[in-house]
C-alpha positions as CSV (number, residue, x, y, z in Angstrom):
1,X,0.0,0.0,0.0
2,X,1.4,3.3,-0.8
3,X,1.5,6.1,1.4
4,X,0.4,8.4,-1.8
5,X,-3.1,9.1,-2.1
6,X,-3.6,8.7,-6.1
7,X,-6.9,10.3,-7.5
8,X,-8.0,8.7,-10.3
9,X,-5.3,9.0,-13.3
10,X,-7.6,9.7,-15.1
11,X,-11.1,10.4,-14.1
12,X,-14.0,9.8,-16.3
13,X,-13.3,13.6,-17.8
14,X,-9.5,12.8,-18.7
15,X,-8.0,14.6,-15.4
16,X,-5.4,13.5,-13.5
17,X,-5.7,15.7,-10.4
18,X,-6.2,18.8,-12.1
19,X,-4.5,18.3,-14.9
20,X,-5.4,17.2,-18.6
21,X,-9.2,17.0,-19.5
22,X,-10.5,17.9,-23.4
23,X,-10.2,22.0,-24.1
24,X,-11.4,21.7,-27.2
25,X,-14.8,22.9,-29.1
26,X,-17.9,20.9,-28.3
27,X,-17.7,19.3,-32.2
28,X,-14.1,18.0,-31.7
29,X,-14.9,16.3,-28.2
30,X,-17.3,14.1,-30.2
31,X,-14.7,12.9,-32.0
32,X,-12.4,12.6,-29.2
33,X,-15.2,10.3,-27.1
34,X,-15.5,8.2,-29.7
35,X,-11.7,7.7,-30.0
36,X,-12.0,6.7,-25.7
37,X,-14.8,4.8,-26.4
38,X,-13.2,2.7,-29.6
39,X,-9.9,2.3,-27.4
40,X,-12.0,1.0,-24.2
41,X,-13.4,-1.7,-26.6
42,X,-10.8,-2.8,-28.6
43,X,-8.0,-3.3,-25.5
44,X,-10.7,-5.5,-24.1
45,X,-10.9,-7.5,-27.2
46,X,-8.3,-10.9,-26.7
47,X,-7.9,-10.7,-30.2
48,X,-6.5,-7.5,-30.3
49,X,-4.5,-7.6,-27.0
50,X,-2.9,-10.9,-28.6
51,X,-2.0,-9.0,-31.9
52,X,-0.2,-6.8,-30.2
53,X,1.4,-9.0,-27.7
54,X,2.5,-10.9,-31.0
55,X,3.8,-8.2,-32.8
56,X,6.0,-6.6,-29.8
57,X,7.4,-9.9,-29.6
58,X,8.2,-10.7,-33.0
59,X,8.1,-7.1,-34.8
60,X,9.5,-5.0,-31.9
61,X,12.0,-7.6,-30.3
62,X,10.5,-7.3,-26.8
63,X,11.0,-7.7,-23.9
64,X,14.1,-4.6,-24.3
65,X,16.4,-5.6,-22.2
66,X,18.3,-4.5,-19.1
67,X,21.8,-4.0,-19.1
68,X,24.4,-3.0,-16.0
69,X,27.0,-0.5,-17.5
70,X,29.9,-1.6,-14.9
71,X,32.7,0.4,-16.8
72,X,30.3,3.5,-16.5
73,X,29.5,2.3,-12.7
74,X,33.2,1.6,-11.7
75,X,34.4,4.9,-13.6
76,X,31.7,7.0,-11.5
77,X,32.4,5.1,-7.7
78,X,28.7,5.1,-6.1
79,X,26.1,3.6,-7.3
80,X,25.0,0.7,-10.0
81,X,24.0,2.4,-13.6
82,X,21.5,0.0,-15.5
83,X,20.2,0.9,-18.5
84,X,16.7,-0.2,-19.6
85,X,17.3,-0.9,-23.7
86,X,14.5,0.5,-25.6
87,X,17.3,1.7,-28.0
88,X,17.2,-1.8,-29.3
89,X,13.5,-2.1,-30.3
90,X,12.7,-2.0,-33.8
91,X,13.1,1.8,-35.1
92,X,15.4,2.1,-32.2
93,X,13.6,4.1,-29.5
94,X,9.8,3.3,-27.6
95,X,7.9,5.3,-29.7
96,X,7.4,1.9,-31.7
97,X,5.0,0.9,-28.6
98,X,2.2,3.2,-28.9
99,X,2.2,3.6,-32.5
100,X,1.2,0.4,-33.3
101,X,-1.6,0.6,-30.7
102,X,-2.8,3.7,-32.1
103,X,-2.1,2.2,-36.0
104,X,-4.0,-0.9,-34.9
105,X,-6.6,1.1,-33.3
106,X,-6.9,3.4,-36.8
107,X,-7.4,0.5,-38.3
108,X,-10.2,-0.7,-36.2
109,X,-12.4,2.6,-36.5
110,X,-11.9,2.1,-40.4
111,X,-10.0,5.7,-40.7
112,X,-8.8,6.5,-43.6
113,X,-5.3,8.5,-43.0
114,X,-3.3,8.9,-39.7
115,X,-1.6,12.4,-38.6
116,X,1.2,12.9,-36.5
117,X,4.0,15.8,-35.9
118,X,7.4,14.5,-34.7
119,X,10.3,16.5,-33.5
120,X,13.4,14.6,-33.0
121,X,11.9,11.9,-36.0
122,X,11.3,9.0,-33.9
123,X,7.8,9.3,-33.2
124,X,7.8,9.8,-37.1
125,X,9.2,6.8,-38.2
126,X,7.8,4.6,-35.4
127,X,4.5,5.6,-37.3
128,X,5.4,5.4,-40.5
129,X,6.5,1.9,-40.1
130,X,3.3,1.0,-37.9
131,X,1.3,2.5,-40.9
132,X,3.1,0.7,-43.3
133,X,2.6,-3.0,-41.3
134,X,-1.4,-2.1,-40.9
135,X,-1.6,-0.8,-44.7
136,X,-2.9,3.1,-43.7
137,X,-1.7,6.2,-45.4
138,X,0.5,8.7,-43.0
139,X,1.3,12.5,-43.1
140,X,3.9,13.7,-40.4
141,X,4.0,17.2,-40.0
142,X,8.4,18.3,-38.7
143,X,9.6,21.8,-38.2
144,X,12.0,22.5,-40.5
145,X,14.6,23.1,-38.0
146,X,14.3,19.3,-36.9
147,X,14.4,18.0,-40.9
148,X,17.7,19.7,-40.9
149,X,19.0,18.0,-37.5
150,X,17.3,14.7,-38.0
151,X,18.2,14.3,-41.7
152,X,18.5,10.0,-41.1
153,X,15.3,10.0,-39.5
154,X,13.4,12.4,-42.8
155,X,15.6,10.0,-44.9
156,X,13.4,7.1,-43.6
157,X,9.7,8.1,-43.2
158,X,10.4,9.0,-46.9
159,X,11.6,5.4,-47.7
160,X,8.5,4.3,-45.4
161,X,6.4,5.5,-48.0
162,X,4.4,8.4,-45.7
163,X,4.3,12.0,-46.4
164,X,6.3,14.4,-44.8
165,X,5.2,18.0,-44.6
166,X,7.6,21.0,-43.8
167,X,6.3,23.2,-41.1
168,X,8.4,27.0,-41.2
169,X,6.1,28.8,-39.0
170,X,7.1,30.5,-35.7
171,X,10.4,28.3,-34.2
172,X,9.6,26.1,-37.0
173,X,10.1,23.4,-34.2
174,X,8.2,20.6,-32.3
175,X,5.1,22.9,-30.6
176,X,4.9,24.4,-34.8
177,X,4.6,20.7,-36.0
178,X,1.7,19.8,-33.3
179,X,-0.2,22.8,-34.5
180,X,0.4,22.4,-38.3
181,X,-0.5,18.5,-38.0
182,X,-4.0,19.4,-35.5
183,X,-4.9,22.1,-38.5
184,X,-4.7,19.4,-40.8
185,X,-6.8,16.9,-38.8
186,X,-10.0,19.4,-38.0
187,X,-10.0,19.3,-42.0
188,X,-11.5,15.9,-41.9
189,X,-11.7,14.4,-37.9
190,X,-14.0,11.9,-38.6
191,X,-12.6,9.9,-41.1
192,X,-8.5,11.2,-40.3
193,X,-6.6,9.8,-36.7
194,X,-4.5,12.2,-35.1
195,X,-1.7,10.0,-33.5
196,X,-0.2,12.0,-30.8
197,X,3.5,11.3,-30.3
198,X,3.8,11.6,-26.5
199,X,1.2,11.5,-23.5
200,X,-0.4,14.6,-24.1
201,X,-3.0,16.2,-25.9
202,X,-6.7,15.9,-25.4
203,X,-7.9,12.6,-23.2
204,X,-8.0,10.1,-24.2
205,X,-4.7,10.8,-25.4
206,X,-2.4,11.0,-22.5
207,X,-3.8,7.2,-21.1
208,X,-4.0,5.9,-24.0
209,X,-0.5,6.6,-25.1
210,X,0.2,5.9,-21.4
211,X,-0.8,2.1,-21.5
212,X,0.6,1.3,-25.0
213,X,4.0,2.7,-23.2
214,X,3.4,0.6,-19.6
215,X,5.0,-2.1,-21.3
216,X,8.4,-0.7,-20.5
217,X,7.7,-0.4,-16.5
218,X,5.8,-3.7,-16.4
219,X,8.8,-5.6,-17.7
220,X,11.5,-3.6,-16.2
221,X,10.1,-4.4,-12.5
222,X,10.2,-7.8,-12.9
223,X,13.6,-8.0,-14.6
224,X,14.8,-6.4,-12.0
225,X,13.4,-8.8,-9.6
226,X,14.5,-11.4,-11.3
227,X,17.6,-10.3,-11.7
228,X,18.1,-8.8,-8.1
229,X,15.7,-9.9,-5.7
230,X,14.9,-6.4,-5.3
231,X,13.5,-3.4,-6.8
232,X,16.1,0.1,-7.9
233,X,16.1,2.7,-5.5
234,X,15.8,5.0,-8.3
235,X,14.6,5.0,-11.7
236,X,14.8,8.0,-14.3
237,X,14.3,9.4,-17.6
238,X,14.0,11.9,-19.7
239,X,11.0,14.0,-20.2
240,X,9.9,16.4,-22.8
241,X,6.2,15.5,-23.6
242,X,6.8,12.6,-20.8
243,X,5.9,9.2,-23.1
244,X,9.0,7.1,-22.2
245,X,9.0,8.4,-18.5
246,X,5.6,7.6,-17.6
247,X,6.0,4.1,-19.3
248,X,8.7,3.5,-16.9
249,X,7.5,5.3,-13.7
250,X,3.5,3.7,-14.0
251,X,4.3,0.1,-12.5
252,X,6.3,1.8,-9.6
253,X,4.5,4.8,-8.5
254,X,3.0,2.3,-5.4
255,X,6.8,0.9,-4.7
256,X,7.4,3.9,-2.0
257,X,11.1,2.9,-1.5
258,X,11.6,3.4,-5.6
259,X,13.0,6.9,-5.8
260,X,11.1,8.1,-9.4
261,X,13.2,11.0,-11.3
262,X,11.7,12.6,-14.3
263,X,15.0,14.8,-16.1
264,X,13.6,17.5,-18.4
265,X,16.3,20.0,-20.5
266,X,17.9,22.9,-19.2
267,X,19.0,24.3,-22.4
268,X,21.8,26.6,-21.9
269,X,20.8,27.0,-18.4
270,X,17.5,27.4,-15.8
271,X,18.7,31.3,-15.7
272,X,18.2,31.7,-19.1
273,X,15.0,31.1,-21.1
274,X,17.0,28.9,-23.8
275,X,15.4,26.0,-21.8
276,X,12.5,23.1,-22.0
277,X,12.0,22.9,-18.3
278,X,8.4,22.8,-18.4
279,X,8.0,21.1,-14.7
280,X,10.8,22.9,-13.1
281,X,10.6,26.4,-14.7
282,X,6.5,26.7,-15.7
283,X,3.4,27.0,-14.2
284,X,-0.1,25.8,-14.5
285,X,-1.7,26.8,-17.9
286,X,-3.4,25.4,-21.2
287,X,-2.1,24.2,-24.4
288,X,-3.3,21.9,-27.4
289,X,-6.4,20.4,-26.1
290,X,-5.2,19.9,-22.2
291,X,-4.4,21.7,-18.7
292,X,-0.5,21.0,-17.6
293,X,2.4,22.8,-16.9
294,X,3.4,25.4,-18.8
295,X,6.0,27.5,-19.9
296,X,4.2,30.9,-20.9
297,X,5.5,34.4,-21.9
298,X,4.7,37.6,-20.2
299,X,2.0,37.6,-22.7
300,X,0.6,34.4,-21.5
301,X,1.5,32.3,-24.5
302,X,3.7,29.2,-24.7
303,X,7.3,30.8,-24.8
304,X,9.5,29.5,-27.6
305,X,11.5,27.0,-25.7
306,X,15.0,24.8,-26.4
307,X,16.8,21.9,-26.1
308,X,20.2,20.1,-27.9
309,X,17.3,17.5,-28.1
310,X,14.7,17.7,-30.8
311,X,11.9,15.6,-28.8
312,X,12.5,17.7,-25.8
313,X,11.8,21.1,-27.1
314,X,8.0,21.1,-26.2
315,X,6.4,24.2,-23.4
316,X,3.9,21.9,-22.2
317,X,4.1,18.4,-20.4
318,X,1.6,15.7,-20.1
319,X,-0.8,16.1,-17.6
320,X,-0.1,13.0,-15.2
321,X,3.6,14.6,-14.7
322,X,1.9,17.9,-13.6
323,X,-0.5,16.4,-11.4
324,X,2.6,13.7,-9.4
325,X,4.8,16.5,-9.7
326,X,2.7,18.2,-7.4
327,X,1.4,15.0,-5.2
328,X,4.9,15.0,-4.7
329,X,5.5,11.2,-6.5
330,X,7.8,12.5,-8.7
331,X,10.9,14.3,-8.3
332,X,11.8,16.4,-11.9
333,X,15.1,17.2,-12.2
334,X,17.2,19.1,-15.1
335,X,20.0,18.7,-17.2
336,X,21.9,21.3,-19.6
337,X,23.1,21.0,-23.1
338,X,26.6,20.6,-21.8
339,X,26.3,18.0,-19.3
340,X,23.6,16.1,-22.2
341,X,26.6,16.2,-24.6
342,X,29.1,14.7,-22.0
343,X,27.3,11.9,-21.2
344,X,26.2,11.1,-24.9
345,X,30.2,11.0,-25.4
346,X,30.5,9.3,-22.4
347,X,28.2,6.1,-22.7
348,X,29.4,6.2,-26.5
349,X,33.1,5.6,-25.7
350,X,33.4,3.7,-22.0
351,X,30.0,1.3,-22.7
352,X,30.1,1.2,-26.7
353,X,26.4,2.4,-26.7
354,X,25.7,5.9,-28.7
355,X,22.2,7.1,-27.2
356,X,19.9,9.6,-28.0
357,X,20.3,13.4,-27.3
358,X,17.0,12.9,-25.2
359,X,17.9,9.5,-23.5
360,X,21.6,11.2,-22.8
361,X,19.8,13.8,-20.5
362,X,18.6,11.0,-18.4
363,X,22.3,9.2,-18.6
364,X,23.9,12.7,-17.4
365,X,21.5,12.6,-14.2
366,X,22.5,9.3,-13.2
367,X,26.0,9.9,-14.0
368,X,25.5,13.6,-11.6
369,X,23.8,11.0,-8.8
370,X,25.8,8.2,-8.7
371,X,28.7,9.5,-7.3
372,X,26.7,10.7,-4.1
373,X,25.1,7.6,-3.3
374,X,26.7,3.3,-1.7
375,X,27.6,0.9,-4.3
376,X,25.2,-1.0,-3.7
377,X,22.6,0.8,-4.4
378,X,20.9,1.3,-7.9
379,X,19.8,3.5,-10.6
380,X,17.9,2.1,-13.5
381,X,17.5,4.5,-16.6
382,X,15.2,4.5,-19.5
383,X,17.8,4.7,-22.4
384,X,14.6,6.0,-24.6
385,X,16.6,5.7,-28.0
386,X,19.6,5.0,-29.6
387,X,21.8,8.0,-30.8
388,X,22.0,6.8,-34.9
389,X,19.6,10.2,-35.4
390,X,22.1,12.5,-33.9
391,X,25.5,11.5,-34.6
392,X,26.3,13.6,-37.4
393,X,25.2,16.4,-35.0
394,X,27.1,15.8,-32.5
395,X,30.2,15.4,-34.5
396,X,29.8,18.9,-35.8
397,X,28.7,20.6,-32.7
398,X,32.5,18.6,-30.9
399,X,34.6,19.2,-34.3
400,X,35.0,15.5,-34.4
């Protein structure tokens, strides 16, 4: 029994706390309840529940799995360093998870073309190839400044076969692509799927996306059993929209002893407003369909916000980080640019594993932690995705 007293997450309405919820006009919350009420049928369905089962197993490679990174451990002194391996599924990060629920779920309600934005790419490919294995057409709407960064990941949701639209306006970044994509969906919601990328938007977006991602936590925990005989004192991982954290965190937030640590992106630094650090930094607000934290302007608008991380660069978090942030469940942490980069060098040249910009933020935490804490104790982190996406990045940025 935990000594947290969780409300509902979510409520009948879509809020957690007082978070989440559907801010959108009365015509599109049709829509939106019929999207809950599809999703409440088909995950009951063994038929469906087994093609997915089938699919992570044999399409995805799952279960990911965990892997103690001793020389990274012993280098540190302190505590243990495990990394959870999402980096391995198939199109190398967890995004795969949810978008073949939400493909699979397309297909169900007979729709006849699926939307998405994507910032760092992954979320992009992960549902271009789900749209490809489920035979459904796909537009992904990127800031520009993201095609530029992520050229591998463009390269392959061309080759995937969906179509990828150019979005210029404003930072021409991730918040850009959400709104260019949700323009293009009120064109046509009944018969087009909006597939958000991350647990946010509208309910039922942020469970839904939620449960396809539990997968992660559900087999971590008993790995680590397994394994141990014991559960991590701390878990982590990144957070930008909050997909591959809550994945993680959801089959632990009753284990009180399990020390939860969501790491969002400092930018160039908390005292500047080159930052992402939505839970650290913002305050309560509204943006694309949901209440959450916020990080607004003095004008009350989202603020143009930044991280060395593509999928980071988002003002707004999903709503069940907001509402444990403030039960006090979850402890959200930051990391900079500078201390992201070290520890993407780092892991890539003392374990032999190149992660993601995101994933590194996480990696840099535990790697600013470990030190401080007995050697026998342990940190599990989500390594969210593998770095392929931003080497030639990187190499620039270092002169390498």
């Amino acid at each position: 029994m935990s000594k947290f007293d969780f409300a509902p997450m979510p409520n009948a309405e879509g809020f957690f706390g007082q978070y989440g919820g559907q801010l959108i006009p009365p015509e599109l919350k049709k829509i939106m309840d019929d999207i809950n009420r599809a999703y409440e049928e088909i995950r009951q369905q063994p038929a469906f529940q087994q093609e997915l089962d089938q699919l992570f197993a044999d399409y995805v490679g799952r279960p990911s799995p965990i892997y103690h990174a001793r020389r990274l451990s012993e280098q540190l002194g302190g505590a243990q360093i495990h990394l959870k391996r999402e980096d391995l599924n198939h199109t190398g990060a967890h995004k795969i998870n949810h978008c073949l629920g939400e493909a699979l779920l397309a297909k169900y309600m007979g729709k006849t073309k699926v939307l998405a934005e994507t910032g760092a790419g992954q979320h992009g490919v992960a549902l271009a190839t789900a749209c490809a294995l489920v035979g459904i057409p796909c537009e992904i709407h990127m800031g520009q400044v993201d095609i530029e960064k992520e050229h591998p990941n463009v390269t392959k949701m061309k080759i995937l076969g969906c179509k990828l639209v150019p979005v210029t306006r404003g930072t021409a970044t991730l918040k850009d692509a959400v709104d260019s994509a949700f323009e293009e969906y009120l064109k046509d919601p009944d018969n087009f799927i909006y597939a958000i990328g991350s647990v946010v938007g509208p309910h039922p977006f942020p469970k839904m996306v939620r449960d396809f991602q539990s997968i992660i936590g559900r087999e971590a925990r008993q790995q680590f059993l397994d394994k141990h005989g014991r559960l991590p004192e701390y878990i982590s991982a990144c957070v930008g929209g909050g997909s591959n954290a809550i994945g993680l965190f959801t089959e632990f937030l009753n284990d009180d002893a399990v020390n939860i640590v969501g790491v969002e992106p400092a930018g160039k630094g908390l005292d500047t407003k080159d930052h992402s650090a939505t839970l650290t930094k913002g305050k309560p607000g509204e943006i694309h369909g949901m209440k959450c934290y916020v990080l607004e302007d003095e004008n009350g608008q989202p603020m143009p916000v930044h991280s060395i991380a593509s999928g980071l660069d988002y003002p707004g978090v999903g709503p069940q980080h907001s509402y444990l942030k403030d039960l006090g469940r979850v402890q959200y942490e930051s990391v900079t640019d500078e201390e992201c980069l070290n520890a993407f060098m780092t892991l890539s040249r003392v374990e032999g594993i190149i992660p993601a910009l995101e994933s590194a933020h996480a990696v840099a935490w535990a790697m600013r932690v470990a030190p401080t804490l007995p050697k026998d104790q342990h940190i599990l982190v989500n390594l969210s995705g593998r770095g392929d996406k931003d080497a030639d990045y990187v190499a620039g940025k270092l002169g390498l």
